[in-house]
C-alpha positions as CSV (number, residue, x, y, z in Angstrom):
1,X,4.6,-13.3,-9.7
2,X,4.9,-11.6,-13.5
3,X,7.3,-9.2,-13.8
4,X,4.7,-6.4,-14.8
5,X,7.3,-3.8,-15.9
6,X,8.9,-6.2,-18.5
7,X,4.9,-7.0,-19.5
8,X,5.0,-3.3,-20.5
9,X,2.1,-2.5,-17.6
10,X,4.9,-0.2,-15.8
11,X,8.5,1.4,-15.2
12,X,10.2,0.9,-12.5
13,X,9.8,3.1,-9.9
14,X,12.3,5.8,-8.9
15,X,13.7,6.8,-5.1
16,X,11.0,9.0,-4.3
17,X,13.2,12.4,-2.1
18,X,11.5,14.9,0.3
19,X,13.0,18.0,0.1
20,X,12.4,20.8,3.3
21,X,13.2,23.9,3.0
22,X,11.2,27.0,3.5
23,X,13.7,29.2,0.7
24,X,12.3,29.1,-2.5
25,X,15.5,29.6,-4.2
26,X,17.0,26.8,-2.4
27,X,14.1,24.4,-3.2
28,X,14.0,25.2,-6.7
29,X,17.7,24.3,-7.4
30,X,17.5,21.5,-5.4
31,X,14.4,20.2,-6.9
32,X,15.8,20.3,-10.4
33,X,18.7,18.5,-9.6
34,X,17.4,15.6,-8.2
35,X,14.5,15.5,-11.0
36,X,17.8,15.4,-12.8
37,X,19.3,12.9,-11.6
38,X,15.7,10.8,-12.2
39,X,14.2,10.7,-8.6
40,X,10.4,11.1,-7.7
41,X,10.8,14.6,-5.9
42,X,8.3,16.0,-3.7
43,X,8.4,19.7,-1.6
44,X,7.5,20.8,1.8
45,X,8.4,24.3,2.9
46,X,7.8,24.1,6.8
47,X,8.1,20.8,9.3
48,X,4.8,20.4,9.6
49,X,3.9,19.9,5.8
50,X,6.6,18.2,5.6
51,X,5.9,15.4,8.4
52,X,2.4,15.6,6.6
53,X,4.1,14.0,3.4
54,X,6.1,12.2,4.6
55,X,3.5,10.0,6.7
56,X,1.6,9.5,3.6
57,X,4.2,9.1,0.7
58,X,7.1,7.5,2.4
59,X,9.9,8.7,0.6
60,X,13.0,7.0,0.5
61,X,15.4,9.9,1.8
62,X,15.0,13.3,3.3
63,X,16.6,16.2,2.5
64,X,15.9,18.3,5.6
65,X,17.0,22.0,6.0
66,X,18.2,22.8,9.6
67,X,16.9,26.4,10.8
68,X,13.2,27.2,9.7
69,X,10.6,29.2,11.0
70,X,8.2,27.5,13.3
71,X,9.2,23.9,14.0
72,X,12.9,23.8,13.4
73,X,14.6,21.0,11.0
74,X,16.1,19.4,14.2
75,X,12.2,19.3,15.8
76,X,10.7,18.1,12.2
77,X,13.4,15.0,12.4
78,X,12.8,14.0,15.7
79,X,9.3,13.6,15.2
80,X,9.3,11.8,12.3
81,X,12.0,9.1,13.8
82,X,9.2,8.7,16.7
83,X,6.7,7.8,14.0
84,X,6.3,4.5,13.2
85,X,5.4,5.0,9.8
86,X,8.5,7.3,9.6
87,X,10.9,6.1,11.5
88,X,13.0,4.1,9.5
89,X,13.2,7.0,6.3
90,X,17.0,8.4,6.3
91,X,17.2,11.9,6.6
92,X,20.3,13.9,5.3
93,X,20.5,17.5,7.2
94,X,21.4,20.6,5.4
95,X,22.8,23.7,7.0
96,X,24.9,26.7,7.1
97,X,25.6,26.1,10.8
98,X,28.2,24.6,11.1
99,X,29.2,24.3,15.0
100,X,30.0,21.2,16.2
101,X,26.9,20.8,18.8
102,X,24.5,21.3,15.9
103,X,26.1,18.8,13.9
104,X,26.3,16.4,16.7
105,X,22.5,17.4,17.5
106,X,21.2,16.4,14.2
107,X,22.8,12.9,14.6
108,X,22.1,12.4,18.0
109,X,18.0,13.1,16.8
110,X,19.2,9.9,14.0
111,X,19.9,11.7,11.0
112,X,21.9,10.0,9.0
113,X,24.2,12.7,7.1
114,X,25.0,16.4,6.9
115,X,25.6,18.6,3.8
116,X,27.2,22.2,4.7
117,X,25.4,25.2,2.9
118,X,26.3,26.6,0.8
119,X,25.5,23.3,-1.5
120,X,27.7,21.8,-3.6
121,X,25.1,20.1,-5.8
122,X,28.0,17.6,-7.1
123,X,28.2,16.7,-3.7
124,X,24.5,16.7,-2.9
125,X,24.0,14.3,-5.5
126,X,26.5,11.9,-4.4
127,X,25.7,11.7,-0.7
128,X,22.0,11.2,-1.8
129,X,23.0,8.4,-4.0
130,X,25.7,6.6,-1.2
131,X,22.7,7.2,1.7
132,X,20.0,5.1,-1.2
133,X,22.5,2.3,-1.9
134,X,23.4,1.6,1.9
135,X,19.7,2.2,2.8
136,X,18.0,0.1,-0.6
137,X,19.7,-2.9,0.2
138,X,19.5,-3.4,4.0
139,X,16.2,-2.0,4.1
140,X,14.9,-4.8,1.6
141,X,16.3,-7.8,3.8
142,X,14.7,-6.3,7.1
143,X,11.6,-5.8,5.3
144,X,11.5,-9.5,3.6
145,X,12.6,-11.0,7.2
146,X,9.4,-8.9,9.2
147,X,7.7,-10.1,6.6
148,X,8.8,-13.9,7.0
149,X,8.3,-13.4,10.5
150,X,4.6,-12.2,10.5
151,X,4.0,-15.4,8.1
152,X,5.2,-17.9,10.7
153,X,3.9,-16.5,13.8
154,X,1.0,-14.0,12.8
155,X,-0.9,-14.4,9.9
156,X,-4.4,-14.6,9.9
157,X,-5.0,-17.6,7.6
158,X,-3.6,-21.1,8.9
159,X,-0.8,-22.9,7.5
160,X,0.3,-26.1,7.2
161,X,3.5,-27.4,6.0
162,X,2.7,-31.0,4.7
163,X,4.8,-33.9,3.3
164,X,3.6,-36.0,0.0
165,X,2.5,-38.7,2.1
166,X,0.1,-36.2,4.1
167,X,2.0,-35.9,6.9
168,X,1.7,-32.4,9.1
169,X,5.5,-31.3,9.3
170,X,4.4,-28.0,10.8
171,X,1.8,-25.7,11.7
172,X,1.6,-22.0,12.6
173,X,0.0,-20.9,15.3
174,X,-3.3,-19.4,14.0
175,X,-4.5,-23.2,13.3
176,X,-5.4,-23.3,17.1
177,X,-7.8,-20.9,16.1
178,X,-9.0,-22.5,13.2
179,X,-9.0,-25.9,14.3
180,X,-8.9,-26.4,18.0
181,X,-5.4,-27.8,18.0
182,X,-2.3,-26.3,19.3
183,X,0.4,-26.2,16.9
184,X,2.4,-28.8,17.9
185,X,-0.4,-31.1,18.6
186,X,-0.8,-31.3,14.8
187,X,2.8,-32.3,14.0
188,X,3.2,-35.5,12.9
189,X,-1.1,-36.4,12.3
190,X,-2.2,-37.0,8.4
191,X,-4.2,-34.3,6.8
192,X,-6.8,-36.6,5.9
193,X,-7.6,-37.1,9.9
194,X,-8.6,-33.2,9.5
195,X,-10.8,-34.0,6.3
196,X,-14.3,-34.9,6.2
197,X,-14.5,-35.9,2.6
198,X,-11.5,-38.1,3.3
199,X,-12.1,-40.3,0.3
200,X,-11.4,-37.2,-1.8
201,X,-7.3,-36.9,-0.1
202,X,-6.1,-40.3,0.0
203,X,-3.0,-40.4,1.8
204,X,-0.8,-41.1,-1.9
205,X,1.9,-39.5,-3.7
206,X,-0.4,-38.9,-6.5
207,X,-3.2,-37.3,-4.7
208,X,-0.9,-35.1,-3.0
209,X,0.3,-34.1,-6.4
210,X,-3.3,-33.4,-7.4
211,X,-4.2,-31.3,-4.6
212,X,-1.0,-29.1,-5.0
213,X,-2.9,-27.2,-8.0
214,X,-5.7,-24.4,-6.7
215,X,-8.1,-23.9,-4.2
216,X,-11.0,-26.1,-3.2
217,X,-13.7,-26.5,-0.5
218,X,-13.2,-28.5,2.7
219,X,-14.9,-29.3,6.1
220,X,-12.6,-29.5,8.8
221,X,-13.2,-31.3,11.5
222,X,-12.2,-29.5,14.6
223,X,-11.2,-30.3,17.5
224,X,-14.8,-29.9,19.3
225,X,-16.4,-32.6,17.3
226,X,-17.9,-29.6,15.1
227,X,-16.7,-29.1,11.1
228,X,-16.0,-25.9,9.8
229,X,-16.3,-24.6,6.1
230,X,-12.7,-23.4,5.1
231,X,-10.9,-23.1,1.7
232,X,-8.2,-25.5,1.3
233,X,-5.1,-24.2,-1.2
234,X,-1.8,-26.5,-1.2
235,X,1.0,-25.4,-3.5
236,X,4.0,-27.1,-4.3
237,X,7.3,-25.7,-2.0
238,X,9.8,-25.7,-5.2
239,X,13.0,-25.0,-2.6
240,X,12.1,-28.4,-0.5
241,X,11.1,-31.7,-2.6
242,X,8.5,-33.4,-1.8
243,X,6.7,-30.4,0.9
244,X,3.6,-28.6,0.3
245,X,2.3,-25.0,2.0
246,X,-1.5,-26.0,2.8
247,X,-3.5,-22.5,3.5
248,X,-6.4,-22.6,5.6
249,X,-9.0,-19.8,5.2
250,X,-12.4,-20.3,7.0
251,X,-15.2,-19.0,4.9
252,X,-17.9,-19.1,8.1
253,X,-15.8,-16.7,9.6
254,X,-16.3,-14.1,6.3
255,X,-19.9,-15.0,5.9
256,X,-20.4,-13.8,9.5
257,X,-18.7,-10.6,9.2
258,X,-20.1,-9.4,6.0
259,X,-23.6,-9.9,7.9
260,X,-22.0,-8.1,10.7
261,X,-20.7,-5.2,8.1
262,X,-24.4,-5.1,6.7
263,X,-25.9,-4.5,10.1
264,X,-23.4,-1.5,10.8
265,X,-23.8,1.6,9.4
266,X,-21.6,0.5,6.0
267,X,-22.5,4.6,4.2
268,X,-21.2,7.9,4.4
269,X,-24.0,10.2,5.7
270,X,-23.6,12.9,3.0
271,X,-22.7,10.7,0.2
272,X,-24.8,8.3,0.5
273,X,-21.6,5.9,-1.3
274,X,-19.4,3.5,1.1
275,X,-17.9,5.1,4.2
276,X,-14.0,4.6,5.1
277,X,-14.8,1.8,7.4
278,X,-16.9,-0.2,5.2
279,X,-14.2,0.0,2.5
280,X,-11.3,-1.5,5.4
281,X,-13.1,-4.4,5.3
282,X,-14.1,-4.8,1.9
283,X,-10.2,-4.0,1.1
284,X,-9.3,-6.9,3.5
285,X,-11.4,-9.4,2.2
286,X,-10.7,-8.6,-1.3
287,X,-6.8,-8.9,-0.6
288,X,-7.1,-12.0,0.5
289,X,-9.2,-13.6,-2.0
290,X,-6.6,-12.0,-5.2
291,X,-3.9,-13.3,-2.4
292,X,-5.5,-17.3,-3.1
293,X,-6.4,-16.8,-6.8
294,X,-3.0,-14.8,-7.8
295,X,-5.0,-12.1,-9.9
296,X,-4.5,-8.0,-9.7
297,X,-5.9,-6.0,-7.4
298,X,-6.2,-2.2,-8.4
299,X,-7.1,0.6,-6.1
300,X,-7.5,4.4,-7.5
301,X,-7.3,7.4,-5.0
302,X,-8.6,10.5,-6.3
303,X,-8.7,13.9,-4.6
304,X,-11.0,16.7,-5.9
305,X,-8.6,20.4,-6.9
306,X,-8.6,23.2,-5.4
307,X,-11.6,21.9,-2.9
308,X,-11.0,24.5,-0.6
309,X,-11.1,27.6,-3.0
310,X,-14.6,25.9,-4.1
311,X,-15.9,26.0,-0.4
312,X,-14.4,29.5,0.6
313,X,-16.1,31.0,-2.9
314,X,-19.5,29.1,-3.0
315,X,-20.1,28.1,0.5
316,X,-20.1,24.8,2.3
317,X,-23.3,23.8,1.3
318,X,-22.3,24.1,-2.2
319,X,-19.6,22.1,-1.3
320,X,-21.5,19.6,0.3
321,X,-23.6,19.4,-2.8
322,X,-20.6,18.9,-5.2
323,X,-19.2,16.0,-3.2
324,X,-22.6,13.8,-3.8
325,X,-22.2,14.5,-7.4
326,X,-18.8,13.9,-7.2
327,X,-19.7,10.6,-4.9
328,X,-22.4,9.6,-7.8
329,X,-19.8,10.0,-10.7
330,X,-17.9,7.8,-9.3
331,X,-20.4,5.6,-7.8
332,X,-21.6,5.0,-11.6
333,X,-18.1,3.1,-12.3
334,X,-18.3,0.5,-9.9
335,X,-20.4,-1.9,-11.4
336,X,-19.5,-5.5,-10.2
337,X,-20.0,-7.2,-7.0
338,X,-16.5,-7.0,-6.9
339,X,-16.1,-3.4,-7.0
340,X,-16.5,-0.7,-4.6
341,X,-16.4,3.3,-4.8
342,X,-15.9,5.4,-1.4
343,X,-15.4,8.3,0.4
344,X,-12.1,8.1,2.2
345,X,-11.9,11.1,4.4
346,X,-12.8,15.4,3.2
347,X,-12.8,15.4,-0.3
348,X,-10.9,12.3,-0.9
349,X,-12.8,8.8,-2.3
350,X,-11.0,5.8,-3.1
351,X,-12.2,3.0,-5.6
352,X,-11.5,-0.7,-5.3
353,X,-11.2,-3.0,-8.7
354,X,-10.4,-6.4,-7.8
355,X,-9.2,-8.9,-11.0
356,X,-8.4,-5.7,-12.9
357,X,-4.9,-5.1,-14.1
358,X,-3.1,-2.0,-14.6
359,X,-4.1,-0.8,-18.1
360,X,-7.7,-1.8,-17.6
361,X,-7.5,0.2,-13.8
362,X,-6.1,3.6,-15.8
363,X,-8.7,3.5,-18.5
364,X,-11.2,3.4,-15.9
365,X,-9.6,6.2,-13.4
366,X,-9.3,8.0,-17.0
367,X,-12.9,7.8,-17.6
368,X,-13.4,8.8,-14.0
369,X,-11.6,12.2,-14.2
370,X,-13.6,12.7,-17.6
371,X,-16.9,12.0,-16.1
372,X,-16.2,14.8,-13.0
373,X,-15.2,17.3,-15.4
374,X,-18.0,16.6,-18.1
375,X,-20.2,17.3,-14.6
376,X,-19.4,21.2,-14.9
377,X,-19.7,22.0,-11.6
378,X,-18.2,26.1,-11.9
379,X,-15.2,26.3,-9.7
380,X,-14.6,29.7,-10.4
381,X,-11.0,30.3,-8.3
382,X,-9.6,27.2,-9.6
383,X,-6.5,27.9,-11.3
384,X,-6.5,24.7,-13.3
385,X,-9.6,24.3,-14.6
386,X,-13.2,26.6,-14.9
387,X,-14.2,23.2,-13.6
388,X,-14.8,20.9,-10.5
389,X,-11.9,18.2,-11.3
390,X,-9.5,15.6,-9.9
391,X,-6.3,14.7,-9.3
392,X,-6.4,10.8,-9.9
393,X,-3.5,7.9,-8.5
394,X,-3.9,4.5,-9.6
395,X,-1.7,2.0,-8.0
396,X,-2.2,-2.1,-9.2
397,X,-0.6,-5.1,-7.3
398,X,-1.0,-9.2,-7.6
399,X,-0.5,-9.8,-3.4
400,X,1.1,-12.4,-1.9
401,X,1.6,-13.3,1.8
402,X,4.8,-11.2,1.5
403,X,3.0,-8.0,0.5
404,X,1.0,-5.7,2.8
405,X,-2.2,-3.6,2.2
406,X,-0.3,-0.4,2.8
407,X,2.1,-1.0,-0.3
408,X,-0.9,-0.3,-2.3
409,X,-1.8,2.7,-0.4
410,X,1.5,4.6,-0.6
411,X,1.9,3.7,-4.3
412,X,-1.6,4.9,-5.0
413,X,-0.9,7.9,-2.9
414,X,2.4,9.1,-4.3
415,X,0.8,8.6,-8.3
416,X,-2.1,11.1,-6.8
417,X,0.5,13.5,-5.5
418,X,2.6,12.9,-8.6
419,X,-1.0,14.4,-10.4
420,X,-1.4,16.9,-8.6
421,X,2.4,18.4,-8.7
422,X,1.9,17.4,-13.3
423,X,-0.4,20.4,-13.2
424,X,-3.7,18.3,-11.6
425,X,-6.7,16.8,-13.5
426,X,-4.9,13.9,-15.1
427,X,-4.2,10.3,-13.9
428,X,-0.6,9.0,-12.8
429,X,0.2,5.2,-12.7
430,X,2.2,2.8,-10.1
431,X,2.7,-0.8,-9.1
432,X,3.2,-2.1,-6.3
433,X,4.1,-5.4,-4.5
434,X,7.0,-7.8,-5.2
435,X,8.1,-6.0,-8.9
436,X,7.8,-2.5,-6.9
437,X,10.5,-3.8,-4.3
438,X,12.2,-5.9,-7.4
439,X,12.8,-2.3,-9.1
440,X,13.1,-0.4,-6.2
441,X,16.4,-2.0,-5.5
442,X,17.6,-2.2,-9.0
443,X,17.1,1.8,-8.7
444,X,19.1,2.2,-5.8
445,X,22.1,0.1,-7.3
């Protein structure tokens, strides 16, 4: 995969840190110092905001005051380590207790440091930078061996591991599924026995080389006598002379669900644009395919300012009425087969541009925000604009079988956040993927 920051299509992306506390004072400082010291920083001032956050950003680290009002720091902690989504984030305690049962309480729950109040921000800083270097690098090799592990015994697609001469050295267990046969009934046949179009694979170094190079159509025959329609991609395994990774991806099965999504109920009833569910799906599918042809995949998240204000002044049928213009603004910019606009959830729609890179995705999400602004819908509380607007996150990835469709969700998310905490109406950038983890741990060095 490219490296997309050294292309100039990005920076590298900094430590994001939650910071909980519900003093201002205290929030303030803290917040400048760790914009300082050049981290993404996002604020909650009560648990609950801040287990809001934290399931939808995933910030690297914490910083989690002790005694609030409401649900209490030690609460707010265990809750979020019985998340999954949550779980694993380290959380550094701050408190002016100091007793020796509150300190053992906090790491009991599984936080991972205390800081005394009052702060020292010297010493802030340097716990927060020890807790992202021992977190950044084992972190990474967890993540990369899940990963690794979904690949050989979950993934959707079937996979083949095949030697020069054709020969099926190993197979996952999905090709059961796709082929009839269990996985180690396939070790040790040719791939041409699988072919129907043999004459087009001879079993020869040469053709092996040849089909190492893109994707092409096959008919499998399976094991009940039947063939099946699938696209065939081998590619070369550089570590291991002489071994190929042969991808199975049955295009029947695709062709029946996107009848299946047309029969559902594929709209949202007041917007009359795609509906949450619909987009899943599309999301899925389009995944895979940039996942075969290696191309960009861009998604834009967009949430509309100050919504509630607009409700609680004009009236909910006014609102109503501004999301469908909203929903037709941005229906208007996604023209190709290959695009889809949505409305995600409230006042929250998502866009999907598949084979669009980074620059082209912002100059669209650019033209987005300008095109709900130029609408003029009054928002007459809004302290940001006279105007309906948006607060835009574009987020740009090229997948591979290592990468997973929430990566581009939390990176989109966190550049909408980063929008709306820049003053709101604007568009903020990210990538994600392999050069997001690349960077990530070059940050936390």
């Amino acid at each position: 995969m490219p490296n997309l920051a050294s292309a100039g299509l990005s920076t590298p992306r900094k430590p994001a840190i939650l910071i909980v506390d519900d003093a201002a004072d205290n929030l303030a400082v803290l917040r400048t110092m760790m914009l300082r010291q050049g981290y993404q920083t996002f604020v909650a001032t009560s648990g609950e905001r801040a287990l809001e956050i934290a399931r939808r950003i995933q910030p690297d680290l914490v910083l989690l005051d002790v005694v609030m009002p409401g649900l209490s720091g030690l609460e707010t902690c265990r809750r979020m380590k019985a998340h999954p989504a949550t779980a694993r984030i380290p959380v550094i305690f701050m408190s002016a207790r100091g007793e020796t049962e509150d300190i053992v309480a906090g790491f009991d729950i599984g936080a991972a440091d205390y800081i005394p109040k009052p702060l020292r921000m010297e010493e802030v800083c340097a716990r927060v930078r020890a807790q992202l270097r021992l977190t950044g690098g084992s972190d990474a090799q967890k993540e990369q061996a899940d990963r690794l592990r979904m690949i050989v015994d979950s993934m959707d697609q079937g996979l083949l591991i095949v030697e020069r001469c054709g020969r099926i050295q190993y197979a996952n267990p999905a090709c059961d599924r796709y082929l009839g046969h269990a996985a180690d009934e396939l070790v040790g046949r040719s791939l041409a026995e699988l072919l129907a179009q043999q004459e087009s694979y001879p079993d020869d170094c040469a053709a092996m080389e040849a089909v190492g190079h893109g994707t092409r159509e096959v008919l499998i025959r399976h094991r009940d006598g039947g063939l099946r329609a699938m696209d065939l991609t081998m590619t070369p395994m550089h570590a291991a002379d002489g071994l190929f990774v042969a991808l199975l991806h049955d295009i029947t099965h695709h062709k029946q669900s996107e009848d299946a999504l047309q029969r559902a109920a594929m709209l949202d009833p007041l917007t009359r644009i795609a509906n949450r569910r619909h987009f899943d799906s599309f999301l899925e599918r389009e995944w895979q395919r940039a996942i075969r042809n290696a191309q960009p995949l861009s998604l834009v998240v967009l949430d509309v300012d100050h919504f509630k204000l607009y409700n609680d002044t004009l009236g909910h049928a006014a609102g109503d009425v501004c999301l469908q213009k909203v929903a037709q603004a941005l229906q208007a910019h996604a023209l190709r087969p290959t695009d889809l606009a949505a409305r995600y959830g409230g006042e929250e729609f998502v866009l999907l541009f598949a084979e669009t890179p980074q620059e082209a995705a912002a100059r669209l999400a650019e033209a987005i925000r300008t095109t709900v602004e130029a609408l003029q819908l009054p928002n007459p509380r809004s302290p940001t604009s006279p105007w309906i607007t948006v607060s835009v996150g574009v987020a740009t990835i090229v997948p591979t079988q290592l990468d997973q469709i929430g990566q581009l969700f939390v990176c989109a998310d966190r550049a909408m956040y980063a929008a709306k905490g820049g003053g709101r109406n604007r568009v903020e950038t990210a990538v994600a993927g392999a050069a997001w983890d690349a960077v990530r741990n070059a940050a936390m060095m």
